[in-house]
VMD Tcl script that builds the backbone (N, CA, C; Angstrom):
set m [mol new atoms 522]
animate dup $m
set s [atomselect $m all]
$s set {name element resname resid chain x y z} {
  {N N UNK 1 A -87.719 -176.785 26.639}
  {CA C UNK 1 A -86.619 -177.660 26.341}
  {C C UNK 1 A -86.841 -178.984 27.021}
  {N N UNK 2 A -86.157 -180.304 26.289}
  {CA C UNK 2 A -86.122 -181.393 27.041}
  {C C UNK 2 A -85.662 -181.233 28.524}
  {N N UNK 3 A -85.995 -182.335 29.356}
  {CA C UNK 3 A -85.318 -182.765 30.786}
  {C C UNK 3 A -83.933 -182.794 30.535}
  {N N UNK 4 A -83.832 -183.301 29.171}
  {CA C UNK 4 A -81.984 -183.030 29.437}
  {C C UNK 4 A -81.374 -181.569 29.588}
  {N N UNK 5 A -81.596 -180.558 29.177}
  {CA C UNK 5 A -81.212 -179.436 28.985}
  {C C UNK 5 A -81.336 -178.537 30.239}
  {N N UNK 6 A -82.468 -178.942 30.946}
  {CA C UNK 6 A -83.260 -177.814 32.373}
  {C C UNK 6 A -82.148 -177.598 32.881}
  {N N UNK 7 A -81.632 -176.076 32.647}
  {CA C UNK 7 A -81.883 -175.474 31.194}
  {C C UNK 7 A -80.458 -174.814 31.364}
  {N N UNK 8 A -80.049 -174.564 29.820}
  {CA C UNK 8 A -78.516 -174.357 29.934}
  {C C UNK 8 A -78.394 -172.296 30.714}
  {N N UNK 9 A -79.442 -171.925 29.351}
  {CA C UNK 9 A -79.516 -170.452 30.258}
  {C C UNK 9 A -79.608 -170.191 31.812}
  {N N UNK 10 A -79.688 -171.165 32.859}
  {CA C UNK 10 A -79.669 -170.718 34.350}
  {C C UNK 10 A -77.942 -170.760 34.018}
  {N N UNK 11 A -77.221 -171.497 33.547}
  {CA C UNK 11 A -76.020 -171.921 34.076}
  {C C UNK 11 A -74.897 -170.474 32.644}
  {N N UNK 12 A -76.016 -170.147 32.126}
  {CA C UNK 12 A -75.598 -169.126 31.022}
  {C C UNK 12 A -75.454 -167.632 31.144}
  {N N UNK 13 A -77.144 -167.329 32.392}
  {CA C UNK 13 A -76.824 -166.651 32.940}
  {C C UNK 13 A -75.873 -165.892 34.093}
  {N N UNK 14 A -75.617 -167.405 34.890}
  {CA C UNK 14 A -74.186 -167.152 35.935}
  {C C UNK 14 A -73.130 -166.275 35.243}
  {N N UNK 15 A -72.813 -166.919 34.132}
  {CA C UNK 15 A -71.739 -166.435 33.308}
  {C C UNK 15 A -71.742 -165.504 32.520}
  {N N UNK 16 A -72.861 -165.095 32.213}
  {CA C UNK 16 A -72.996 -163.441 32.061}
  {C C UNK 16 A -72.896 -162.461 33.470}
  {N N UNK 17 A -73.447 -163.053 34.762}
  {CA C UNK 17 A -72.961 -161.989 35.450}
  {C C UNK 17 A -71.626 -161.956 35.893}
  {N N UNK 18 A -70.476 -163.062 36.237}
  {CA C UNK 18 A -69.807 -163.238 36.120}
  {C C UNK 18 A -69.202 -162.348 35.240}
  {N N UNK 19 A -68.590 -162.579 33.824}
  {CA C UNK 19 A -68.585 -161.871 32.969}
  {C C UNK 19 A -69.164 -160.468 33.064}
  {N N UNK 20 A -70.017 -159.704 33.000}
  {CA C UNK 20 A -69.963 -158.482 33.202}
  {C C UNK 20 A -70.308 -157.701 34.147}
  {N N UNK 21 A -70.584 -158.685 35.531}
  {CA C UNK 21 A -71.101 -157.863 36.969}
  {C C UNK 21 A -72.235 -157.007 36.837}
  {N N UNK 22 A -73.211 -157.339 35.649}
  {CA C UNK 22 A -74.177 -156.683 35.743}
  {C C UNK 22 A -74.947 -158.012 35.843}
  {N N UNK 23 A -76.314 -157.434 37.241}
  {CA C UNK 23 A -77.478 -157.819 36.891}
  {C C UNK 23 A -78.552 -157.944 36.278}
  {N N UNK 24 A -78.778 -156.532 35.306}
  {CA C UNK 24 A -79.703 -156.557 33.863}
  {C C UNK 24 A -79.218 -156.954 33.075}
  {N N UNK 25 A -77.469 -157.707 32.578}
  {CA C UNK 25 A -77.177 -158.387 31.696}
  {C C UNK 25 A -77.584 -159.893 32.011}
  {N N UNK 26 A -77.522 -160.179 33.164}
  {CA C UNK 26 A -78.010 -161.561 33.204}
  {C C UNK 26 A -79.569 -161.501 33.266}
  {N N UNK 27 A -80.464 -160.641 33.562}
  {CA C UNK 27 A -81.154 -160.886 33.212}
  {C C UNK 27 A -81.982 -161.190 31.918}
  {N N UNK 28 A -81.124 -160.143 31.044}
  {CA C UNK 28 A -81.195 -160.486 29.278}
  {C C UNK 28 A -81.596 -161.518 29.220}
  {N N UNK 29 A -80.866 -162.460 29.365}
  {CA C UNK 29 A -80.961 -163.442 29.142}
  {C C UNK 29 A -81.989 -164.365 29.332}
  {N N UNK 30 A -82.666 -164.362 30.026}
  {CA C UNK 30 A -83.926 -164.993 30.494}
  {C C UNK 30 A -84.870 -164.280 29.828}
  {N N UNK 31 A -85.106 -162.641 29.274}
  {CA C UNK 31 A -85.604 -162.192 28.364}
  {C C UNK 31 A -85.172 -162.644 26.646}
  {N N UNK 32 A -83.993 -162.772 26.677}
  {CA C UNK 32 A -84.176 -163.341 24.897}
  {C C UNK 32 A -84.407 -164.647 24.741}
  {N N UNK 33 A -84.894 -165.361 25.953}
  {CA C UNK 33 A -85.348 -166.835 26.231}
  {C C UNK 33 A -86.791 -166.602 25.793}
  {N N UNK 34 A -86.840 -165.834 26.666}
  {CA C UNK 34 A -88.999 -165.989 26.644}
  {C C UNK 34 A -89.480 -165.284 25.568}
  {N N UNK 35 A -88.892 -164.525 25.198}
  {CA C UNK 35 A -89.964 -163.234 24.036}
  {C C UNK 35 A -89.779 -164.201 23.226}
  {N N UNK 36 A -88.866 -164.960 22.704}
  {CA C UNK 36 A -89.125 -165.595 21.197}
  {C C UNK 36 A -90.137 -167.136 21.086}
  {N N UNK 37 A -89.786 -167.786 22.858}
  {CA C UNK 37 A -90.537 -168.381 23.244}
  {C C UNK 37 A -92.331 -168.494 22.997}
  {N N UNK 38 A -92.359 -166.699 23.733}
  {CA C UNK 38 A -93.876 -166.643 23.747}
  {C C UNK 38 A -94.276 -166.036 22.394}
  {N N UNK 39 A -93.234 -165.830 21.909}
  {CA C UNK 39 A -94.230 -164.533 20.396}
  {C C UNK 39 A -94.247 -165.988 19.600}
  {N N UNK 40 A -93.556 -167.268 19.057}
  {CA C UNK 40 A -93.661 -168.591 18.422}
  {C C UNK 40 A -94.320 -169.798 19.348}
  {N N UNK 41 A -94.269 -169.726 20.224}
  {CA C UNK 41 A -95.414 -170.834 20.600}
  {C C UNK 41 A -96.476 -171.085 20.018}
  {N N UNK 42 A -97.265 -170.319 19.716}
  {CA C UNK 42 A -98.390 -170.691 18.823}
  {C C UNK 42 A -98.527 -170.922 17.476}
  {N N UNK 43 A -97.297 -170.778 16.609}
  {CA C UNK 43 A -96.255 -171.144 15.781}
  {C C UNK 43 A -96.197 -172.487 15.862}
  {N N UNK 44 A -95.429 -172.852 16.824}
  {CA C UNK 44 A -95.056 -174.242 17.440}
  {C C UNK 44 A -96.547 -175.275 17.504}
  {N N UNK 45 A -97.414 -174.985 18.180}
  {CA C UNK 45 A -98.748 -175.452 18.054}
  {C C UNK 45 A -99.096 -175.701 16.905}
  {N N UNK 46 A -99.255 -175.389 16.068}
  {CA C UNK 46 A -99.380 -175.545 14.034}
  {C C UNK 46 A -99.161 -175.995 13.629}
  {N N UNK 47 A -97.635 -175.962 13.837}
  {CA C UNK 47 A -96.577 -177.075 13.393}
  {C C UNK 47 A -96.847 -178.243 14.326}
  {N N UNK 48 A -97.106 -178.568 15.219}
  {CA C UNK 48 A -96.998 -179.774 15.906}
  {C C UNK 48 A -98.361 -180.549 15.330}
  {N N UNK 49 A -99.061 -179.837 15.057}
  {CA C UNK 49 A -100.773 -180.539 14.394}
  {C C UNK 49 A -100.467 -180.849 13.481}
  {N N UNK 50 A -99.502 -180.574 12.575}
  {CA C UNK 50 A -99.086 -181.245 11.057}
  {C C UNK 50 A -97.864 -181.620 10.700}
  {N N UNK 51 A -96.839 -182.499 11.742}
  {CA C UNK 51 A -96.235 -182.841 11.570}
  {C C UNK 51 A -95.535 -183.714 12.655}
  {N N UNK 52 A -95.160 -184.595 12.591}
  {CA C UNK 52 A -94.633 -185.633 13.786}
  {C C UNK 52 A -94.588 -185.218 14.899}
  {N N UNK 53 A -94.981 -185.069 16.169}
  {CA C UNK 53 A -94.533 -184.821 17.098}
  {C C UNK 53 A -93.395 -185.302 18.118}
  {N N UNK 54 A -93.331 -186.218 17.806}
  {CA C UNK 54 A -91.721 -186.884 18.324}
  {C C UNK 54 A -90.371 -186.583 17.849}
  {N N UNK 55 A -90.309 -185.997 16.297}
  {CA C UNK 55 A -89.632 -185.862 15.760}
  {C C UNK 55 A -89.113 -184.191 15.635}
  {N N UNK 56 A -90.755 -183.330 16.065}
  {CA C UNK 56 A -90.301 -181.933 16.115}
  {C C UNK 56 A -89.753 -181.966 17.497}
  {N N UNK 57 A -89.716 -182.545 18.594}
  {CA C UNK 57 A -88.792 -182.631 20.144}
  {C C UNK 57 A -87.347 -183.118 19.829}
  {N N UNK 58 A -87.269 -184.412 18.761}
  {CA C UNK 58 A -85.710 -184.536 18.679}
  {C C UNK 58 A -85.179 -183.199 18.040}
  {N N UNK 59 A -85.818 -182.938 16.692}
  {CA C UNK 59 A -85.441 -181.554 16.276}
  {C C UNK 59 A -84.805 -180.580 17.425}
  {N N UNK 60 A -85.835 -180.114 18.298}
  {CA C UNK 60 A -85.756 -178.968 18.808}
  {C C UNK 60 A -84.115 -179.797 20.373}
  {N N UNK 61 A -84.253 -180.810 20.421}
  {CA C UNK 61 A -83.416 -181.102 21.295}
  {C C UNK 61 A -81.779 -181.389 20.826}
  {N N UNK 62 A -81.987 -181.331 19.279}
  {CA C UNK 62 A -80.707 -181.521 18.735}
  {C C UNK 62 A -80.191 -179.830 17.821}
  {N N UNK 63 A -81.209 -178.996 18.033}
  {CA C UNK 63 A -80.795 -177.709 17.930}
  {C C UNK 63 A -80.354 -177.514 19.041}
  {N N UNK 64 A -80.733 -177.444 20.391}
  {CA C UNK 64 A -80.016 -176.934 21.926}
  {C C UNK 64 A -78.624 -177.672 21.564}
  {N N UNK 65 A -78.854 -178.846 21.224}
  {CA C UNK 65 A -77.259 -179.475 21.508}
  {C C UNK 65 A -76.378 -178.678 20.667}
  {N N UNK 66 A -77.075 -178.794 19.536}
  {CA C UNK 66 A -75.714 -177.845 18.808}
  {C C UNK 66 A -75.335 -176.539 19.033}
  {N N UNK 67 A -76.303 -175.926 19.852}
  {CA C UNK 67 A -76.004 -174.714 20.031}
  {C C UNK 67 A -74.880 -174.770 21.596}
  {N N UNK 68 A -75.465 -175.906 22.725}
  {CA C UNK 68 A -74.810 -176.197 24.004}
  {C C UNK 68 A -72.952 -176.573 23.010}
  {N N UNK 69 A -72.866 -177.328 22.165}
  {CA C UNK 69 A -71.604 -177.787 21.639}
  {C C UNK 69 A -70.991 -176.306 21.253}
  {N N UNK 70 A -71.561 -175.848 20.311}
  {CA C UNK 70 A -70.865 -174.644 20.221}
  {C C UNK 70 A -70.219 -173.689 21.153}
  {N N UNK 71 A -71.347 -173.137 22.108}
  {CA C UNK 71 A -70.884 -172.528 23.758}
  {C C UNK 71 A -69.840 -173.587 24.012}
  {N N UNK 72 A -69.573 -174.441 23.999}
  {CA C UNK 72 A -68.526 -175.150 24.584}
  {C C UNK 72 A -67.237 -174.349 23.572}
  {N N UNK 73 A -67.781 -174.974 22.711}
  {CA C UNK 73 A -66.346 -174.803 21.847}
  {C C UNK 73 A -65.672 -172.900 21.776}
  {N N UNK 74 A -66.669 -172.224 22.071}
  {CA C UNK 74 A -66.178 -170.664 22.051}
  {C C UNK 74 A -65.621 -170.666 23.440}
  {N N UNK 75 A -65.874 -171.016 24.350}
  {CA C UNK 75 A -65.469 -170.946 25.675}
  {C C UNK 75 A -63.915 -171.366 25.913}
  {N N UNK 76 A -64.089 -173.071 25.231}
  {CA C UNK 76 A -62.637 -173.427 25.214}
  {C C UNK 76 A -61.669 -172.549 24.514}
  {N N UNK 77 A -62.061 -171.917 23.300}
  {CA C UNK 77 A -61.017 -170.945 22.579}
  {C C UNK 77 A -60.740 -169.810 23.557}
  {N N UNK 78 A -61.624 -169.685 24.232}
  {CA C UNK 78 A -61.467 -167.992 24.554}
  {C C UNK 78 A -62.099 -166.958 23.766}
  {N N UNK 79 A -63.446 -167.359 23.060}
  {CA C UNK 79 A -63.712 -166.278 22.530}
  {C C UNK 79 A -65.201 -166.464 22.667}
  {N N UNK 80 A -65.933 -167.166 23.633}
  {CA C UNK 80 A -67.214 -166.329 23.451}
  {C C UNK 80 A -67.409 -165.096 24.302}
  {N N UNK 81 A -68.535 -164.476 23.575}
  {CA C UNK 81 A -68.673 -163.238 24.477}
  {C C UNK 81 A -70.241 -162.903 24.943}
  {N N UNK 82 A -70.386 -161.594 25.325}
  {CA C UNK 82 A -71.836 -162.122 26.118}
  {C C UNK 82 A -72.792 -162.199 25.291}
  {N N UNK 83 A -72.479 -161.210 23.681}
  {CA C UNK 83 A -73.985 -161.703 22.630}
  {C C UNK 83 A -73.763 -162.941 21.813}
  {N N UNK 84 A -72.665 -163.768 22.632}
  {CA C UNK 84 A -73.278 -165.154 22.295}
  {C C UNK 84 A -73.884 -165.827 22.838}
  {N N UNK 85 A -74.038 -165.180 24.104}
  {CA C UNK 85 A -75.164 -166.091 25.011}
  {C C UNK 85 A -76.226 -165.378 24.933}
  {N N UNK 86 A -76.741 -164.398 24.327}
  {CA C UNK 86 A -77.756 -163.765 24.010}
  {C C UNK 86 A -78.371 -164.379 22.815}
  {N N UNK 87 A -77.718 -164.473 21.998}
  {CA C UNK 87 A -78.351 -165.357 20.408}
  {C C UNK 87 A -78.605 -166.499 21.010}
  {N N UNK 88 A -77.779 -167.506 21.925}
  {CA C UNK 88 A -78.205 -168.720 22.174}
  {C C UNK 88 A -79.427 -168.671 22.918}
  {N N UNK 89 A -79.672 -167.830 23.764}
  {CA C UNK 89 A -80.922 -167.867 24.175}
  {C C UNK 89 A -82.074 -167.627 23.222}
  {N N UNK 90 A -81.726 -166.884 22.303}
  {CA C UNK 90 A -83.053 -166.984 21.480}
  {C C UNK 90 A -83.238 -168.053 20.715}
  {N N UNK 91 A -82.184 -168.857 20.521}
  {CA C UNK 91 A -82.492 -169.812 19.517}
  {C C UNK 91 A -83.213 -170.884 20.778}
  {N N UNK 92 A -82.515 -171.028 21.869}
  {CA C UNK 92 A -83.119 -171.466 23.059}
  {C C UNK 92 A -84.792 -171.670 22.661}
  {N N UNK 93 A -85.007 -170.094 23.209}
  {CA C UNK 93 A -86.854 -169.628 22.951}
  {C C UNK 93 A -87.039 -170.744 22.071}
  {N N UNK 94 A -86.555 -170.275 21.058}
  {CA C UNK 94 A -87.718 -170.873 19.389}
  {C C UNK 94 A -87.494 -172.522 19.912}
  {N N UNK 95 A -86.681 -172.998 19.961}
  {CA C UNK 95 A -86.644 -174.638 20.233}
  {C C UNK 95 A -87.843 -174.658 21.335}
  {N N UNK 96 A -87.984 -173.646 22.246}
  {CA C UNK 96 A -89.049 -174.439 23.314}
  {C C UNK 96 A -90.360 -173.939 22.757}
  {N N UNK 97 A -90.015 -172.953 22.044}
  {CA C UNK 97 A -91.730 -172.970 21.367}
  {C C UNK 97 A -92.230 -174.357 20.505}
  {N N UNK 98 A -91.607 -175.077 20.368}
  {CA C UNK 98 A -91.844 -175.847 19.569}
  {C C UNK 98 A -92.154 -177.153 20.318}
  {N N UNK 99 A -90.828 -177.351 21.171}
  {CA C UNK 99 A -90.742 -178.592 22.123}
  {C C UNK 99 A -91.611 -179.041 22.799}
  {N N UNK 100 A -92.232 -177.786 23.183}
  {CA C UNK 100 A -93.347 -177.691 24.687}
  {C C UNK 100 A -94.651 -178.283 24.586}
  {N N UNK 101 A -95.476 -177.787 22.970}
  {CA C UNK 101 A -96.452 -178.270 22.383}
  {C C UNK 101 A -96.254 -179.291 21.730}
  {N N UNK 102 A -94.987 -179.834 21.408}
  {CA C UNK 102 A -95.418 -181.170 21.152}
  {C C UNK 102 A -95.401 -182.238 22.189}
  {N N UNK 103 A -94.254 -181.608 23.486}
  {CA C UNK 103 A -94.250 -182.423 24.470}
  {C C UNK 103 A -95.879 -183.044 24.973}
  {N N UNK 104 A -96.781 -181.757 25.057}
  {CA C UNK 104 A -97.719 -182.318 25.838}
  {C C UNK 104 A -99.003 -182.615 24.556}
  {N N UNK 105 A -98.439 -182.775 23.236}
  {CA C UNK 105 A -99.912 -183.164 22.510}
  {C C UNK 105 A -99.344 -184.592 22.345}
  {N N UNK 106 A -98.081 -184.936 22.711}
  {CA C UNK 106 A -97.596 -186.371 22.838}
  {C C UNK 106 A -98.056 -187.648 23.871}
  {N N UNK 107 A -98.559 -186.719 24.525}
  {CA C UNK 107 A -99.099 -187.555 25.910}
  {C C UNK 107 A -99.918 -187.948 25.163}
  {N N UNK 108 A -100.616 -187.628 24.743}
  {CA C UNK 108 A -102.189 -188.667 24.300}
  {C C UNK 108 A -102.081 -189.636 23.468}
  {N N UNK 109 A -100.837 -189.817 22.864}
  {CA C UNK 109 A -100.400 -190.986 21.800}
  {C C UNK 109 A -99.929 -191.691 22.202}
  {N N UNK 110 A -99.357 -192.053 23.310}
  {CA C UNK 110 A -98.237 -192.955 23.859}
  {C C UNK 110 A -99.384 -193.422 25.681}
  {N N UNK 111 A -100.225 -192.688 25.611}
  {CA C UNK 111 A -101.366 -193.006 27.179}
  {C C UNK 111 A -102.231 -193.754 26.728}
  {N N UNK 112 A -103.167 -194.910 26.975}
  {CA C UNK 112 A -104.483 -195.028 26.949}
  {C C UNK 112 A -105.632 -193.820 27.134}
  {N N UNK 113 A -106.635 -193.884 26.816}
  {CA C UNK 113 A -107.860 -192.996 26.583}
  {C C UNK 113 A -108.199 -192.604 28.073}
  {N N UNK 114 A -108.209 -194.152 29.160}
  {CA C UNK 114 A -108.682 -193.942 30.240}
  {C C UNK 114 A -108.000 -193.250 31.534}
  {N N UNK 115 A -106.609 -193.341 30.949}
  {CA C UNK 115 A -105.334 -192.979 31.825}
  {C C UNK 115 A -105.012 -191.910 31.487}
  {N N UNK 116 A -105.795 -191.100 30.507}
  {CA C UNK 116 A -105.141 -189.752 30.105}
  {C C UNK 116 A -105.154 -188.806 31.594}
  {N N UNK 117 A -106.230 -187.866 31.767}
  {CA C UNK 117 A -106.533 -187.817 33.182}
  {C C UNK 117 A -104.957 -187.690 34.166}
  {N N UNK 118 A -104.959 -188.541 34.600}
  {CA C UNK 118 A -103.706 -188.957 35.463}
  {C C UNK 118 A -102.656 -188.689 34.676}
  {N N UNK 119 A -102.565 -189.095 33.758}
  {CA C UNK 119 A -100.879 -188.937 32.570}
  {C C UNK 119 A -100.902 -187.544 32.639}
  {N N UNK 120 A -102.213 -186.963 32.385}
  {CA C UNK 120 A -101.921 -185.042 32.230}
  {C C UNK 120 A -101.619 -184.687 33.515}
  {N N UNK 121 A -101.594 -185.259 34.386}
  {CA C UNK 121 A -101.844 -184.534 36.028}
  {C C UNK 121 A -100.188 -184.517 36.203}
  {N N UNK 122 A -99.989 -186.009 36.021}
  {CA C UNK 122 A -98.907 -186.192 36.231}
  {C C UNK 122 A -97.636 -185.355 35.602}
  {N N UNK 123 A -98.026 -185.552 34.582}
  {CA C UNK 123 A -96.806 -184.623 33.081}
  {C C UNK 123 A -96.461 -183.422 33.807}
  {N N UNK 124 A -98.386 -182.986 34.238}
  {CA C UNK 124 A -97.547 -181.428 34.544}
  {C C UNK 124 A -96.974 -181.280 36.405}
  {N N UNK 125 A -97.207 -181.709 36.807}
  {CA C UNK 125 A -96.366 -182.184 38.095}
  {C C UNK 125 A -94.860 -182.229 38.037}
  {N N UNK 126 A -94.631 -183.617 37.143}
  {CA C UNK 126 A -93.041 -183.722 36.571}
  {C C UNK 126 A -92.504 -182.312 36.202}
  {N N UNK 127 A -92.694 -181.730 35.728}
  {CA C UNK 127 A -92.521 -180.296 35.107}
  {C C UNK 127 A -92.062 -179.622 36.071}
  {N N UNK 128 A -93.221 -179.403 37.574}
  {CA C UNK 128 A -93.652 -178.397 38.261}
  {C C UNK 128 A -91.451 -178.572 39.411}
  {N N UNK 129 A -92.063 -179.592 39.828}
  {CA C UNK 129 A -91.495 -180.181 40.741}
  {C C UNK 129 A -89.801 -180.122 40.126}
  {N N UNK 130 A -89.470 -180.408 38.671}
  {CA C UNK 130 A -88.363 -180.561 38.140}
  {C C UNK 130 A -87.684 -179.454 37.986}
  {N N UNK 131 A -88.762 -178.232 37.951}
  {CA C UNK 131 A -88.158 -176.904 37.627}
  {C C UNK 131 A -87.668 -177.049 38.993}
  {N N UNK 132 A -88.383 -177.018 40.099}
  {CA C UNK 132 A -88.178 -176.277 41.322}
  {C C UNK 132 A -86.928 -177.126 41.526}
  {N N UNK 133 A -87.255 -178.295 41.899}
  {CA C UNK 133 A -85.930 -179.489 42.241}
  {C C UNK 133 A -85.130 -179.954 41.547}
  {N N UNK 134 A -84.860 -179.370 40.537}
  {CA C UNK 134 A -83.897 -179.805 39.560}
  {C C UNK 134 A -82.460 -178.851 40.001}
  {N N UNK 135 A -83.281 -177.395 39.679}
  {CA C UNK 135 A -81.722 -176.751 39.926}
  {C C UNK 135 A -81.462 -176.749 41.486}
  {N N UNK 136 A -81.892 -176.502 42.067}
  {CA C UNK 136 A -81.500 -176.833 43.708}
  {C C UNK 136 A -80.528 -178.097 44.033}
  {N N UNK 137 A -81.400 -179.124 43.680}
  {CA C UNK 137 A -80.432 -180.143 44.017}
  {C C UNK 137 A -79.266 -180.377 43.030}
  {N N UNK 138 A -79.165 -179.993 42.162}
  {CA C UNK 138 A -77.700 -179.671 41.359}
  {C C UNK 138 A -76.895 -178.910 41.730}
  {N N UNK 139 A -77.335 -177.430 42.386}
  {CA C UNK 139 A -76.323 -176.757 43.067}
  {C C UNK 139 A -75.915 -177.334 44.113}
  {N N UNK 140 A -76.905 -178.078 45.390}
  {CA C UNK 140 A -76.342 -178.831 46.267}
  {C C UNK 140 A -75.294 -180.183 46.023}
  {N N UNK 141 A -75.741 -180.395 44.691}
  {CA C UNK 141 A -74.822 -181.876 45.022}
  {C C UNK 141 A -73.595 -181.507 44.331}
  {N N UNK 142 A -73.345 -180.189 43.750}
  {CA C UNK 142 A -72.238 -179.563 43.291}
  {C C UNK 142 A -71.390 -178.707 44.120}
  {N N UNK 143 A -72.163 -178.719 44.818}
  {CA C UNK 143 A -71.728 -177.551 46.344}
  {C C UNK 143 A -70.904 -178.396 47.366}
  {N N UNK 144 A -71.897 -179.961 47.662}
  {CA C UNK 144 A -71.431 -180.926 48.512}
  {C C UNK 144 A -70.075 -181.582 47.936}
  {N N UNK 145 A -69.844 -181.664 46.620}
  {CA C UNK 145 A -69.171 -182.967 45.606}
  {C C UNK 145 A -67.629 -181.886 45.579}
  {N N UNK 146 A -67.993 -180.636 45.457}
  {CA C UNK 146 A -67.313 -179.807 45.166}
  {C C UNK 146 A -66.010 -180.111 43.591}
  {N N UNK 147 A -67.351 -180.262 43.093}
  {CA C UNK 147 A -66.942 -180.647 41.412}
  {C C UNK 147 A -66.462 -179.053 40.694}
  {N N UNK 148 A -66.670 -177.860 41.571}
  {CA C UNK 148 A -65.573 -176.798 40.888}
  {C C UNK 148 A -64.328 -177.154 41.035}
  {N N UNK 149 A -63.648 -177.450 42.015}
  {CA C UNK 149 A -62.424 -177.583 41.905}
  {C C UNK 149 A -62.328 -178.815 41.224}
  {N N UNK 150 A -62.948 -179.683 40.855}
  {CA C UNK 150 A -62.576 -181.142 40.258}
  {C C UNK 150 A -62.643 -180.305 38.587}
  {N N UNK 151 A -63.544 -180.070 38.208}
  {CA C UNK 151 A -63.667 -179.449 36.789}
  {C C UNK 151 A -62.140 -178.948 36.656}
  {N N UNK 152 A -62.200 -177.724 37.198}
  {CA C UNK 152 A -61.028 -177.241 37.104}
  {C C UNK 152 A -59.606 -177.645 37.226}
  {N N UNK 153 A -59.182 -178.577 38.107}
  {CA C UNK 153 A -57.919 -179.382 37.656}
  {C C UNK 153 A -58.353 -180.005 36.738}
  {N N UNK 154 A -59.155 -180.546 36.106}
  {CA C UNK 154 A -59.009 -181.331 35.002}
  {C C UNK 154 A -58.555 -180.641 34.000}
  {N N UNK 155 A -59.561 -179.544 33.877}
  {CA C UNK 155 A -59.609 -178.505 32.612}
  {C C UNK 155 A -57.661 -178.226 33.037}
  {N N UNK 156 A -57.512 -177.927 33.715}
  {CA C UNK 156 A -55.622 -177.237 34.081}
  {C C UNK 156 A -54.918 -178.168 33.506}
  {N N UNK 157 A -55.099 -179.528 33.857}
  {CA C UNK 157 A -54.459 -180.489 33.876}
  {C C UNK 157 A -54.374 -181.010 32.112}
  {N N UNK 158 A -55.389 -181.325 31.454}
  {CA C UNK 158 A -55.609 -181.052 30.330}
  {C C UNK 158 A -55.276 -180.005 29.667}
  {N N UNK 159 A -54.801 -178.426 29.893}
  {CA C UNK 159 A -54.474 -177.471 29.021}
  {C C UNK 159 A -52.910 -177.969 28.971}
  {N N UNK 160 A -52.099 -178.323 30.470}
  {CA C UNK 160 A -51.010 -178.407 30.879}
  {C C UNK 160 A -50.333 -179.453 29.460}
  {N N UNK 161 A -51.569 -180.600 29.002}
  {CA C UNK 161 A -50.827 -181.802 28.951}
  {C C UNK 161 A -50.975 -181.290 26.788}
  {N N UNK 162 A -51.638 -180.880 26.716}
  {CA C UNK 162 A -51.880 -180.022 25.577}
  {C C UNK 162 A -51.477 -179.297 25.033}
  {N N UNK 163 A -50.436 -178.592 25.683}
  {CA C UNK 163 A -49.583 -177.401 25.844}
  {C C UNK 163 A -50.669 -175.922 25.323}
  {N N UNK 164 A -51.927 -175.972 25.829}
  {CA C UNK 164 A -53.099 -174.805 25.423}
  {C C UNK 164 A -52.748 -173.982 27.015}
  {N N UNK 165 A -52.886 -172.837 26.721}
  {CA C UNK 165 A -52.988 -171.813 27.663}
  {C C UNK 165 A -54.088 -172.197 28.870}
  {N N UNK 166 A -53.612 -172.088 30.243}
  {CA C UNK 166 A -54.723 -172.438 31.344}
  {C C UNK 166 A -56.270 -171.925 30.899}
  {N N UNK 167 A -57.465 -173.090 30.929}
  {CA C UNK 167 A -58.509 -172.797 31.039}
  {C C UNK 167 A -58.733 -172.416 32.152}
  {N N UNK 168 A -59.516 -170.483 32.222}
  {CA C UNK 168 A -60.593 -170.742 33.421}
  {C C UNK 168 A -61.896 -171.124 33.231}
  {N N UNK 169 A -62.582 -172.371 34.224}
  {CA C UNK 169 A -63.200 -172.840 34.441}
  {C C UNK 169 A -64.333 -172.131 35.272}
  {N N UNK 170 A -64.103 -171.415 36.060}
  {CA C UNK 170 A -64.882 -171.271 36.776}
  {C C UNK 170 A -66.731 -170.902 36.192}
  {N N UNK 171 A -66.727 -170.882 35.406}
  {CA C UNK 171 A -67.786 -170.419 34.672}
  {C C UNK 171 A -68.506 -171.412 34.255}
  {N N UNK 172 A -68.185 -172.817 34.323}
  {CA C UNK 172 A -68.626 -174.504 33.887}
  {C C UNK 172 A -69.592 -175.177 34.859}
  {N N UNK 173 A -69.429 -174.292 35.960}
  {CA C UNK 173 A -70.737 -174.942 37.024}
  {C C UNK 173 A -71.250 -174.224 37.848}
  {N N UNK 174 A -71.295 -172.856 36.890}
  {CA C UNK 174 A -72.212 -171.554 37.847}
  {C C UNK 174 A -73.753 -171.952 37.435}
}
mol reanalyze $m
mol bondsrecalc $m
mol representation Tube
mol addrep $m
C-alpha cells in the first residue's frame, strides 16, 4: 500500500481484538492481508510490465480508500462486524500486490540511469525505516496528544448535536 495508508489493518486489527478478545482473530487479519498479497504479486508484476505504472498505484490507492471510506461508514452506523475487516483485508492484499511492483519498477522512470543505484538503496530504506517508525511514532504522538479522548468528544459531541445515538470511539485510534 501507499505511505498514505501504512497501513489501515494494524489499526483494523486493534479492533478486531477489541471486538472479540481473541488473539487468532486479530491475527486473521494480517493473514487475509498476505495470502492474497503473496499468491497475486506476481500477477501484479505482469500487469505492471503492460500497463502504466503510475496509474496501477493510483488504482490500487483509490481501492484502499474506498474500502478505508466504507469501514468508516459501517462503523458510524453500527454495523460493521469482524468479516468486514476480514474482506477488507483481502482486498487490502490484492491492492498491494499490485502497488508494490509498480512502486519499485517506477523508480527507474522518474531517476536518472546514474542515480539509480542510490534511488534503489534509498526507496528501500524509506520502506525499511517507515514500517518500523511509522507506527511507533503514531502511537507515541497519540499517546502524548492524547487524541482518544479528543476523537471521542468530538464523535459525542457530534452524535449529541445530530440527535444519532452516542458513538463509541474507542476503536478510531487503536
Amino acid at each position: 500500500m501507499g505511505f498514505a495508508w501504512l497501513n489501515p489493518s494494524y489499526s483494523l486489527s486493534w479492533w478486531v481484538l477489541e471486538k472479540t478478545g481473541s488473539a487468532a482473530a486479530m491475527g486473521a487479519v494480517a493473514v487475509f492481508s498476505l495470502v492474497p498479497m503473496l499468491l497475486f504479486l506476481l500477477v501484479g508484476g505482469v500487469v505492471v510490465d503492460r500497463l502504466p505504472r503510475f496509474r496501477i498505484m493510483l488504482a490500487s490507492d483509490a481501492v484502499n480508500a474506498c474500502i478505508v471510506g466504507l469501514i468508516a461508514v459501517l462503523a458510524q452506523l453500527h454495523r460493521l462486524e469482524v468479516w468486514h475487516i476480514y474482506t477488507a483485508s483481502i482486498v487490502f492484499g490484492l491492492a498491494e500486490a499490485f502497488f508494490y511492483p509498480a512502486y519499485n519498477a517506477s523508480v527507474p522512470q522518474v531517476v536518472p540511469a546514474e542515480a539509480l543505484p542510490s534511488a534503489n538503496s534509498l526507496t528501500s530504506l524509506s520502506w525499511q525505516i517507515s514500517g518500523v517508525a511509522g507506527p511507533s511514532l503514531g502511537a507515541m504522538i497519540g499517546a502524548l496528544s492524547g487524541i482518544e479522548r479528543r476523537v471521542k468528544d468530538f464523535l459525542q459531541r457530534r452524535s449529541e448535536i445530530l440527535g444519532n445515538p452516542a458513538v463509541d470511539a474507542k476503536w478510531v485510534v487503536s
